[in-house]
C-alpha positions in Angstrom: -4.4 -10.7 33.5 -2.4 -10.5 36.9 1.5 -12.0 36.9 2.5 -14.4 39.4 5.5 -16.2 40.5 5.2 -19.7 40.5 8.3 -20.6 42.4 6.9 -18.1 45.4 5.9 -20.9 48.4 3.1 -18.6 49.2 1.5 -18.0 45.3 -1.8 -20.2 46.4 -4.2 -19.2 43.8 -7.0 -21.3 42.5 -5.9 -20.5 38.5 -2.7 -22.6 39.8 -4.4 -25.3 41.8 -4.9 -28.9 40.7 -8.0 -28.8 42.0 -9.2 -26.2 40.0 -11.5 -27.8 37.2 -10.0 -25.9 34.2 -8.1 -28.9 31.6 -7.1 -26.7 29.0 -4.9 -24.6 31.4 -7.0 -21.6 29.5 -6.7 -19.2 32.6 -3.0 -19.4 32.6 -0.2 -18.6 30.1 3.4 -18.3 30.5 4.9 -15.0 30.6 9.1 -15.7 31.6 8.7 -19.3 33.0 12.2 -20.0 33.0 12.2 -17.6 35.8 9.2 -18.2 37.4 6.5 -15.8 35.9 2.7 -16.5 34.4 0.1 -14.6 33.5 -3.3 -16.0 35.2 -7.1 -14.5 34.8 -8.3 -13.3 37.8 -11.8 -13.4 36.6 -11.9 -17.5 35.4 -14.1 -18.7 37.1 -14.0 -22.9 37.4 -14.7 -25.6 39.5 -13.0 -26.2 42.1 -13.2 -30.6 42.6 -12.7 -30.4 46.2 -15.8 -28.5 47.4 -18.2 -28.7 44.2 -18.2 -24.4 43.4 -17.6 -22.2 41.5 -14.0 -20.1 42.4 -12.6 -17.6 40.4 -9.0 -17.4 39.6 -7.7 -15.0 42.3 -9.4 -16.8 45.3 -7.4 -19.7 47.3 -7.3 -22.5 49.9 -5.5 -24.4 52.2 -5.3 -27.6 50.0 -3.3 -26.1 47.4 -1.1 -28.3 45.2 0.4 -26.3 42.1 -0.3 -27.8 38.6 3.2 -26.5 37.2 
């Protein structure tokens, strides 16, 4: 598990990503939200609905939109 800042602009990772097939939010968990922090798995792989693969967690793309 890798820690992230959700309210860092450039944070783009598919784990994060609407676009990212994964409804359960399994691949993330909250670690301090109130400031900012999460916990995401770098190695969930998922869909990702905008170009029909497979991406794991740590990859990203310019269509990001944040799911939190």
């Amino acid at each position: 598990m890798q820690i992230a800042n959700s309210r860092n602009s450039s944070i783009r990772k598919c784990a994060f990503c609407r676009n990212w097939y994964d409804p359960t939010n399994s691949a993330i968990r909250p670690k301090a939200p109130a400031v900012g922090f999460w916990e995401f798995d770098e190695h969930a792989s998922n869909m990702c609905i905008l170009k029909n693969i497979d991406k794991p967690g740590f990859a990203s793309c310019p269509k990001f939109e944040c799911k939190i």
